[in-house]
BADRENFI-362945 format. One record per residue: residue in one letter; x, y, z of N, C-alpha, C, O in turn. Coordinates in steps of 0.02 Angstrom, whole numbers, padded with zeros to 5 digits, always signed. Atoms other than C-alpha are relative to their C-alpha. Example, Ala and Ser with C-alpha at 12.3 -4.5 7.8 and 13.67 -1.06 7.14 Angstrom:
<rs>
a+00045-00059+00000+00615-00225+00390+00045+00060+00000+00097+00059+00033/s-00042-00059-00003+00684-00053+00357-00039+00055+00037-00014+00110+00045/
</rs>
This chain:
<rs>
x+00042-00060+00000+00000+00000+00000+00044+00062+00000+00091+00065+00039/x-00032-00062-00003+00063+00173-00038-00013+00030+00048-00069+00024+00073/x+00040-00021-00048+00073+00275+00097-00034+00067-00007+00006+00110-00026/x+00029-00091-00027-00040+00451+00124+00051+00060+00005+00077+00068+00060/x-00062-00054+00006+00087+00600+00082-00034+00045+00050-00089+00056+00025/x+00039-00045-00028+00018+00731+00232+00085+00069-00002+00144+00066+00016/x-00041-00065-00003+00112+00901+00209-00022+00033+00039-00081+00037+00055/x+00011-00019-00078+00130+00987+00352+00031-00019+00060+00048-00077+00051/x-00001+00034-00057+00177+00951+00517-00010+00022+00071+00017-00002+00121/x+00052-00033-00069+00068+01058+00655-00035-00061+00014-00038-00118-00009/x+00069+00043-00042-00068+00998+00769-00034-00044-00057-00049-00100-00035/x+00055+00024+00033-00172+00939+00613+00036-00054-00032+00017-00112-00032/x-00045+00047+00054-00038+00858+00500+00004-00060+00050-00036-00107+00047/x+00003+00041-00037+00029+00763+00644-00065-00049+00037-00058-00108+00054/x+00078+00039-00042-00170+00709+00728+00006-00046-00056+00013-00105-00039/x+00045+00022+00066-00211+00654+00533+00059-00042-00015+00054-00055-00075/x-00064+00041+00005-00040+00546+00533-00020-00053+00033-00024-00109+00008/x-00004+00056-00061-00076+00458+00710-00077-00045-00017-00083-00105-00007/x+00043+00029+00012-00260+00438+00648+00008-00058-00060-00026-00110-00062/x+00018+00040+00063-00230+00356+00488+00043-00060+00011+00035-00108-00026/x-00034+00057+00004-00087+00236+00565-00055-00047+00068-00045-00104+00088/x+00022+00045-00075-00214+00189+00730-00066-00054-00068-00098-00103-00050/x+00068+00049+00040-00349+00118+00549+00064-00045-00060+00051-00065-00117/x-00059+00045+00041-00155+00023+00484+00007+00045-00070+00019+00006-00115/x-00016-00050+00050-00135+00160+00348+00065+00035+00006+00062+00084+00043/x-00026-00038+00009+00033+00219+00310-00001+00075-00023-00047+00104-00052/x+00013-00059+00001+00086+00380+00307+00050+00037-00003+00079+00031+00051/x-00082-00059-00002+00258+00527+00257-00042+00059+00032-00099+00071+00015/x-00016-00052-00017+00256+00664+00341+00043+00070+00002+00079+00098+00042/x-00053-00075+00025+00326+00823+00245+00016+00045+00046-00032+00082+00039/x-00013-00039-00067+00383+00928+00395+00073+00054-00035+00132+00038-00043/x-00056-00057+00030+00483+01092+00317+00069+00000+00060+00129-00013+00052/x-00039-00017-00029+00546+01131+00478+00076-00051+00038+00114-00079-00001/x-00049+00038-00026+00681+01037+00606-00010-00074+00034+00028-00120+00047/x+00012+00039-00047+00574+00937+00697-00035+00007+00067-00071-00028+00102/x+00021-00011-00077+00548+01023+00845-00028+00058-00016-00030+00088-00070/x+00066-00067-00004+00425+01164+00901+00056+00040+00073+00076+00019+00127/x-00024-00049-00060+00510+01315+00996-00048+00009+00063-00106+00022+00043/x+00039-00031-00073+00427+01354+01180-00010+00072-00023+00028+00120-00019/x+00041-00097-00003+00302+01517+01130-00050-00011+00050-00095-00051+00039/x+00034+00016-00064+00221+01513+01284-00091+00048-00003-00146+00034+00021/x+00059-00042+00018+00094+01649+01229-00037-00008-00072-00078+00037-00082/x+00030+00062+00023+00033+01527+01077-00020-00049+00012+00016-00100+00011/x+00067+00055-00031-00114+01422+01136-00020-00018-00054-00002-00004-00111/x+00014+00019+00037-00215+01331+01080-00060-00040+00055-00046-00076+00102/x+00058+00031-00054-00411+01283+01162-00030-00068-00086-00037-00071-00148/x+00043+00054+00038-00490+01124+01101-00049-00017+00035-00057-00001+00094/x+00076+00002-00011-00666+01061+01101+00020-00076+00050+00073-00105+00058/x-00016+00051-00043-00683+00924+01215-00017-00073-00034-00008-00125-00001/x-00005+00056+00031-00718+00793+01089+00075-00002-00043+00102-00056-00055/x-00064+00001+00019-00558+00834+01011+00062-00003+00029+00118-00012+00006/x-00073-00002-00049-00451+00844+01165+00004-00088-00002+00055-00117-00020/x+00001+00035+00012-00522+00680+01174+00012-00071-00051+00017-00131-00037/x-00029+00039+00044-00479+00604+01021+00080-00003-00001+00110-00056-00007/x-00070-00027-00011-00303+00680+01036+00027-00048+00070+00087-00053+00081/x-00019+00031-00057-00292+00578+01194+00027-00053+00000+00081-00074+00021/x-00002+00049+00038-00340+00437+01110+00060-00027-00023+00091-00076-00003/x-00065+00019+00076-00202+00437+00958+00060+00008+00063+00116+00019+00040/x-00070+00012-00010-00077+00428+01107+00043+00098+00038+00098+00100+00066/x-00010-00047-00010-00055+00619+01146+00010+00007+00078-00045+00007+00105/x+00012-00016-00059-00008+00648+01326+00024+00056+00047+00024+00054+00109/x+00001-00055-00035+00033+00809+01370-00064+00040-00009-00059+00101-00004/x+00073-00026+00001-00147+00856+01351-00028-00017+00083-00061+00023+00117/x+00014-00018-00073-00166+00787+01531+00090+00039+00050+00082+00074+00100/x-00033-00029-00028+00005+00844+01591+00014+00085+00014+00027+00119+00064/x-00003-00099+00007+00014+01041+01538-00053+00031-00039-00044+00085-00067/x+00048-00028+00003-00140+01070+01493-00059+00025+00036-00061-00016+00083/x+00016-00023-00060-00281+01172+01601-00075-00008-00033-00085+00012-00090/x+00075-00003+00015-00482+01138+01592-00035+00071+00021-00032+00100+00075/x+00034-00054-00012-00586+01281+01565-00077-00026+00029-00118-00061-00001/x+00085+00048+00007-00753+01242+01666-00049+00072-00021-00109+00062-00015/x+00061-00037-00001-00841+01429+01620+00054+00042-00055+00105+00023-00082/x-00031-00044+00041-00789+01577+01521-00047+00070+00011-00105+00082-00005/x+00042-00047-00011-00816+01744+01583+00033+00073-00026+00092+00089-00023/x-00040-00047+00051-00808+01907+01475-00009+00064+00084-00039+00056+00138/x-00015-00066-00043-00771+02080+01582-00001+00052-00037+00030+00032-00087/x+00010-00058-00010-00799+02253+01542+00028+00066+00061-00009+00094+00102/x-00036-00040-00060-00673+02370+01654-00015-00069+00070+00014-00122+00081/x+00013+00045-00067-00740+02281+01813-00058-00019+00014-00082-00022+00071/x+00089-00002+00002-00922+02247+01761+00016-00089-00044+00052-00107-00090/x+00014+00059+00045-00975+02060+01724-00014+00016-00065-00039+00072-00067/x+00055+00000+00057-01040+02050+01552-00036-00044-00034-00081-00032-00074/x+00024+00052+00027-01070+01878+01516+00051-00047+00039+00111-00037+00047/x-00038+00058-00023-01029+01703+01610-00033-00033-00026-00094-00032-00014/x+00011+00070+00021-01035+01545+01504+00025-00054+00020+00082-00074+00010/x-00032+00086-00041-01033+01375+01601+00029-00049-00054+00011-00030-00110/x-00048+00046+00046-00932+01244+01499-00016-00072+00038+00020-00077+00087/x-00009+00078-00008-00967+01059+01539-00054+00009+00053-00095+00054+00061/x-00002+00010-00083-01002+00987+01719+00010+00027+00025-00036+00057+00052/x-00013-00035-00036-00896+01071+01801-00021+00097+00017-00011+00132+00066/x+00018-00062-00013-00971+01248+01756-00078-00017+00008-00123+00024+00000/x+00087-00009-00006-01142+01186+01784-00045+00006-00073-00100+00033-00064/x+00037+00023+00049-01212+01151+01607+00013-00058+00013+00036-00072+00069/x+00020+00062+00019-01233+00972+01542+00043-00034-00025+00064-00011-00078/x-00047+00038+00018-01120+00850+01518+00007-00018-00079-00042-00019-00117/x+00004-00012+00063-01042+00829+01356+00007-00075-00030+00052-00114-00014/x+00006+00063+00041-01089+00679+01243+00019-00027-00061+00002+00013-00105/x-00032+00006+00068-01012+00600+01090-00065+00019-00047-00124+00004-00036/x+00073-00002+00048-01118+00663+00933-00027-00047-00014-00088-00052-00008/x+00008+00067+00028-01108+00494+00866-00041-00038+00062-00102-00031+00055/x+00034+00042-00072-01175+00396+01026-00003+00014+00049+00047+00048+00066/x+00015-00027-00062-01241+00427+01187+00043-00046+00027+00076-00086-00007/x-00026+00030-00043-01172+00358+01341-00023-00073+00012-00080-00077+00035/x-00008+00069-00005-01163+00172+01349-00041-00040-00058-00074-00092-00063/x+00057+00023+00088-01242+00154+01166+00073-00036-00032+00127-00008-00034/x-00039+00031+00056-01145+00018+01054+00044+00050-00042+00022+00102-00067/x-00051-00042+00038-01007+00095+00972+00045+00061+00010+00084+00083-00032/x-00014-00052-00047-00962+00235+01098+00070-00032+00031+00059-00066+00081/x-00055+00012-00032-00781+00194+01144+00041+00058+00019+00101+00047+00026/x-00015-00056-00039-00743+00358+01209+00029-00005+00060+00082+00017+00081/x-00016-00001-00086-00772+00298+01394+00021+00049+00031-00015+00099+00031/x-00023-00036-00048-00652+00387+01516+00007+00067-00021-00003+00119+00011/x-00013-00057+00038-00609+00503+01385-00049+00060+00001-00032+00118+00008/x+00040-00041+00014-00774+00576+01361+00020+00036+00084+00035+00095+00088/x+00010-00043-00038-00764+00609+01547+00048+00059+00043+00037+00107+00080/x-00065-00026-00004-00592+00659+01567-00010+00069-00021-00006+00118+00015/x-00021-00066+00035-00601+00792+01425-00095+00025-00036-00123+00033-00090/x+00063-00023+00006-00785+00846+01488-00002+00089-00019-00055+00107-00043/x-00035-00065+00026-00722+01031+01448+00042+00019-00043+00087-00015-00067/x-00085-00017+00057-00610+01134+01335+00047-00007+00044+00046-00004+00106/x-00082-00001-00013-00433+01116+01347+00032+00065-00019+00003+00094-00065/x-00027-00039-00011-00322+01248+01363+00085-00030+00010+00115-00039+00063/x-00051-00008-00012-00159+01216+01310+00066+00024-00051+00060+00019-00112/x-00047-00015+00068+00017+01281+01221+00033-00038-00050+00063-00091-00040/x+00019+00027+00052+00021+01252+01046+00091-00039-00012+00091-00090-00047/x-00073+00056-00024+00225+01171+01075-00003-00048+00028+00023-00102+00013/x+00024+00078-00049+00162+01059+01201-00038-00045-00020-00030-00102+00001/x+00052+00033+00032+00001+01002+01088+00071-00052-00053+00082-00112-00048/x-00042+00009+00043+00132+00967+00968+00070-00050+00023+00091-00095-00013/x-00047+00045-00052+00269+00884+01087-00031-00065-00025-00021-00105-00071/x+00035+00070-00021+00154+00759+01144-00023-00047-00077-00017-00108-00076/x-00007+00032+00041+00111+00713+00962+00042-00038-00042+00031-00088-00077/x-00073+00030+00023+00279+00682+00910+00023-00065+00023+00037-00121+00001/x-00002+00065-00040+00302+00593+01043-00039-00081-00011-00016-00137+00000/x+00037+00052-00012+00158+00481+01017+00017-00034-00074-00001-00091-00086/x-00008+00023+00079+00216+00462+00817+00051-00029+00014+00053-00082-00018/x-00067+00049+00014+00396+00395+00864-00012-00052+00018+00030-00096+00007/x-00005+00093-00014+00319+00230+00934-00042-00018-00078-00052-00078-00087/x+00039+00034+00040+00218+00217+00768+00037-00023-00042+00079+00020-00052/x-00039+00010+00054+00308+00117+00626-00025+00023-00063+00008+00019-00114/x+00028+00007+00053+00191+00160+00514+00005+00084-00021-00023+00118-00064/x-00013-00104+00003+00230+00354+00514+00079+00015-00022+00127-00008+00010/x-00084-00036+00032+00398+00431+00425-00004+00070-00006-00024+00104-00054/x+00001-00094+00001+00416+00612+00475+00070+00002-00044+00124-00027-00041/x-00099-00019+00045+00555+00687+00340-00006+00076+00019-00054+00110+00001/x+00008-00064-00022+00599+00857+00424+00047+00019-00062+00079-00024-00093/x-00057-00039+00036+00702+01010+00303-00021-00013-00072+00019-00005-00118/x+00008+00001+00057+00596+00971+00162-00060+00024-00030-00109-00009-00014/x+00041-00039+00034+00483+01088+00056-00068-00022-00053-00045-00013-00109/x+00021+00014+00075+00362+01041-00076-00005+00062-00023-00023+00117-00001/x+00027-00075+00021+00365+01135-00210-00025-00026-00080-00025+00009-00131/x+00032+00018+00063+00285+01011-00345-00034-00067+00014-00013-00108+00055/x+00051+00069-00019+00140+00866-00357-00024-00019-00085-00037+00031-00119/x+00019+00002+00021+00090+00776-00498-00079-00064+00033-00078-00096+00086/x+00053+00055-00015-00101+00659-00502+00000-00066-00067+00007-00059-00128/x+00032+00038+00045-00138+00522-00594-00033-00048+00001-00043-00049+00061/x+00072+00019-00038-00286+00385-00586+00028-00060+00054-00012-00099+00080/x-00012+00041-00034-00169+00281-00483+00011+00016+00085+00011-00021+00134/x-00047-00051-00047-00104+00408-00360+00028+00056-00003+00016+00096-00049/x-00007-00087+00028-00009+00571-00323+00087-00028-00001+00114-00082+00014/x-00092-00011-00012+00192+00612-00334+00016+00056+00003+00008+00101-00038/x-00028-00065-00020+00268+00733-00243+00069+00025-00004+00109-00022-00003/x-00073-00018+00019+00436+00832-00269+00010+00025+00087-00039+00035+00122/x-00027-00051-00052+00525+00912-00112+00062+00012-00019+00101-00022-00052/x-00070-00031-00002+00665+01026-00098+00027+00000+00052-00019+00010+00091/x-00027-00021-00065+00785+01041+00060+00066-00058-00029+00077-00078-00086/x-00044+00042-00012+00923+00927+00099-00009-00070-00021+00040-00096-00049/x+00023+00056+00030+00844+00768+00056-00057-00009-00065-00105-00047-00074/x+00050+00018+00047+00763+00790-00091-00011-00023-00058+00027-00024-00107/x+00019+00055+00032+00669+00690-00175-00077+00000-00028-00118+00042-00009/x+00070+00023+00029+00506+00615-00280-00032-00053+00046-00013-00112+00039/x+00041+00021-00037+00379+00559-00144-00057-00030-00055-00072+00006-00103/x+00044+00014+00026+00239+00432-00212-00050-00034+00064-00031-00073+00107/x+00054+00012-00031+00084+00406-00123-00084+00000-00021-00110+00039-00061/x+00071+00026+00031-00105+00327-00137-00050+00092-00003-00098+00098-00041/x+00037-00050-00011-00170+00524-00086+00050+00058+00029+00102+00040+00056/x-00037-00050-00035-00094+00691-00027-00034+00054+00025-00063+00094-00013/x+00039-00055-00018-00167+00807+00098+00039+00061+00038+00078+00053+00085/x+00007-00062-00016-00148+00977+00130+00013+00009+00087-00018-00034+00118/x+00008+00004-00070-00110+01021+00323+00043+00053+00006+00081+00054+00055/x-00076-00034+00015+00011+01164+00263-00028+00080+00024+00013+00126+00019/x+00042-00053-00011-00118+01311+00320-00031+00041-00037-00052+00016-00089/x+00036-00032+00048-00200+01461+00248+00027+00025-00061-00009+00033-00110/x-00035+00002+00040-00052+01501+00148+00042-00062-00030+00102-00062-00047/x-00024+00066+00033-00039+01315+00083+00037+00023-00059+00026+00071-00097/x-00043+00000+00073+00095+01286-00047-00054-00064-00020-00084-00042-00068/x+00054+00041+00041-00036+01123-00096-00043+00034-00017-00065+00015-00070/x+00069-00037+00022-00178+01248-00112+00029+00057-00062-00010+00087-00099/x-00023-00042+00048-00065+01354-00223+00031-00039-00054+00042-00005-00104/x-00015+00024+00050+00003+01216-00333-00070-00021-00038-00073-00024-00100/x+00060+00035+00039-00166+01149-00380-00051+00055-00018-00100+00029-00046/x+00012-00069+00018-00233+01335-00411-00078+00009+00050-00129+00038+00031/x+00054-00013-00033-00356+01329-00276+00001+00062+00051+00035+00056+00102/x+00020-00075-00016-00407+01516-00218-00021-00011+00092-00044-00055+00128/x+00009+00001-00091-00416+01556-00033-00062+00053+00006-00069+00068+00065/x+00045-00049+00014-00560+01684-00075-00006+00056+00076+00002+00031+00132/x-00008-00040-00053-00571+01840+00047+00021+00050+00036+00007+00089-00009/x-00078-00054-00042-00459+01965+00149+00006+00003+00082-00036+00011+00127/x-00026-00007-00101-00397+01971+00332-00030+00074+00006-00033+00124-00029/x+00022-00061-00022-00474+02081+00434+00050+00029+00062+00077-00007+00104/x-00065-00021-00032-00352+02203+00524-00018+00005+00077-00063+00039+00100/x+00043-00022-00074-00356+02177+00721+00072+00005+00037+00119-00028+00012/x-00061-00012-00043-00215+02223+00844-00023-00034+00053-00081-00030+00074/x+00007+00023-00072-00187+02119+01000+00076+00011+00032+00128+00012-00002/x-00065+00006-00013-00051+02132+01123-00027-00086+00053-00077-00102+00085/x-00006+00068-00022-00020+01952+01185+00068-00005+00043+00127-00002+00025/x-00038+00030-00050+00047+01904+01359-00016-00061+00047-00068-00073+00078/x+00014+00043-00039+00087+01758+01442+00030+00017+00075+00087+00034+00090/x-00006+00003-00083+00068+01761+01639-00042-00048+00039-00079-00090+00014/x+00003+00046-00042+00037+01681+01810-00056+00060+00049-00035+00100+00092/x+00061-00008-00063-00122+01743+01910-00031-00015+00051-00047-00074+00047/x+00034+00043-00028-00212+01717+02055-00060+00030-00012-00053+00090+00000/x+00056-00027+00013-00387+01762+02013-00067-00030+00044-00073-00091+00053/x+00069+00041-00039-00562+01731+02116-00032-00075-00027-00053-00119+00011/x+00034+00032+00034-00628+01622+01977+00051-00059-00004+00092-00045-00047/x-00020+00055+00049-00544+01453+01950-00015-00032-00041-00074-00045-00055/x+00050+00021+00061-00548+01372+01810-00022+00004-00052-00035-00043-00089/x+00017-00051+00025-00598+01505+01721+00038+00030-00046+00090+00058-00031/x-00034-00070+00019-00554+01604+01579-00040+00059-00012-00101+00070-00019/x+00043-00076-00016-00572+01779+01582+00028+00022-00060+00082+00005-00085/x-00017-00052+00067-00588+01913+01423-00003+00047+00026-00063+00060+00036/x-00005-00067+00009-00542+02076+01466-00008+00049-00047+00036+00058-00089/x+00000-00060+00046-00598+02219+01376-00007+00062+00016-00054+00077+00052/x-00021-00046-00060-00536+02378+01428-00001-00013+00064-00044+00011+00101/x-00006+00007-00076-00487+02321+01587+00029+00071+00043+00035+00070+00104/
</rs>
């Protein structure tokens, strides 16, 4: 079997790697960069709680080590509530259920998971990324090639073939090739597919810190504080 060419190698590339080797599906992994993810401590990254969950799943485990459950989410106004949204159980809504199957319905293998990652997750987008790595070096069925670019694909009704540039490069052949390369995909730009749209201009200043705040648990949006 050929394996799955995934370009990329963030949160998505890597999940869509671990998923396709946990259904025996090989899989390359085009990874431009070195390998490793620098510590940006003020790059997060919240996930839904069926996805922390799956992520748990494929082997990921710094999702329970350095990651933090949000059970509510409350916006602020100088020093005026303006809105508190409960999140799961723990903020007092309703426990959260697989779409696919309820709780103890045939086919629901979720289990602990569902109740583990009954909330968003809250964690940095190095560490999401760690723990996947991590969980890909026990897979055999995964070949990360770091330092290498694509910068050409052909199709044909058998399969795709990919070119890379860097240090090792070479003509990649595989049964499919997906995209995982972001909004400025080089796959979405070889195959002339349009990103339609424009960014809208917003300024943030972004800091990471250590609080003690009334609310645990909790995240808070400041606006004009």
């Amino acid at each position: 079997m050929d394996p799955v060419i995934v370009v990329g190698a963030g949160p998505v590339g890597l999940a869509l790697a671990l998923a396709l080797a946990a259904q025996g599906v090989p899989s390359v992994v085009l990874d431009e960069g070195p390998g490793t993810d620098d510590p940006r401590p003020a790059r997060t990254v919240v996930l839904r709680s069926d996805t922390a969950a799956l992520l748990s799943r494929l082997g990921c485990t710094t999702l329970r080590d350095e990651g933090t459950h949000w059970v509510a989410w409350r916006s602020m106004r100088r020093k005026q509530l303006v809105r508190r949204l409960p999140l799961g159980a723990g903020g007092g809504a309703d426990p959260v259920v697989s779409e696919t199957t309820g709780p103890g319905e045939p086919g629901n293998d979720d289990g602990p998971y569902e109740e583990e990652f009954a909330t968003p997750l809250h964690i940095p987008q190095h560490a999401l990324s760690r723990g996947l790595r991590e969980a890909i070096a026990g897979q055999e069925l995964i070949q990360v090639v770091t330092g290498n670019r694509l910068d050409s694909l052909e199709q044909d009704e058998r399969g795709v073939t990919a070119h890379t540039r860097g240090p090792g490069a070479t003509w990649w052949r595989g049964s499919h090739l997906v995209g995982c390369d972001g909004a400025r995909s080089t796959v979405r730009k070889l195959l002339g597919i349009r990103f339609p749209g424009r960014t809208a201009v917003e300024r943030h200043a972004v800091a990471a810190l250590r609080a003690e705040l009334p609310w645990p648990g909790e995240a808070v949006l400041h606006r004009q504080p």
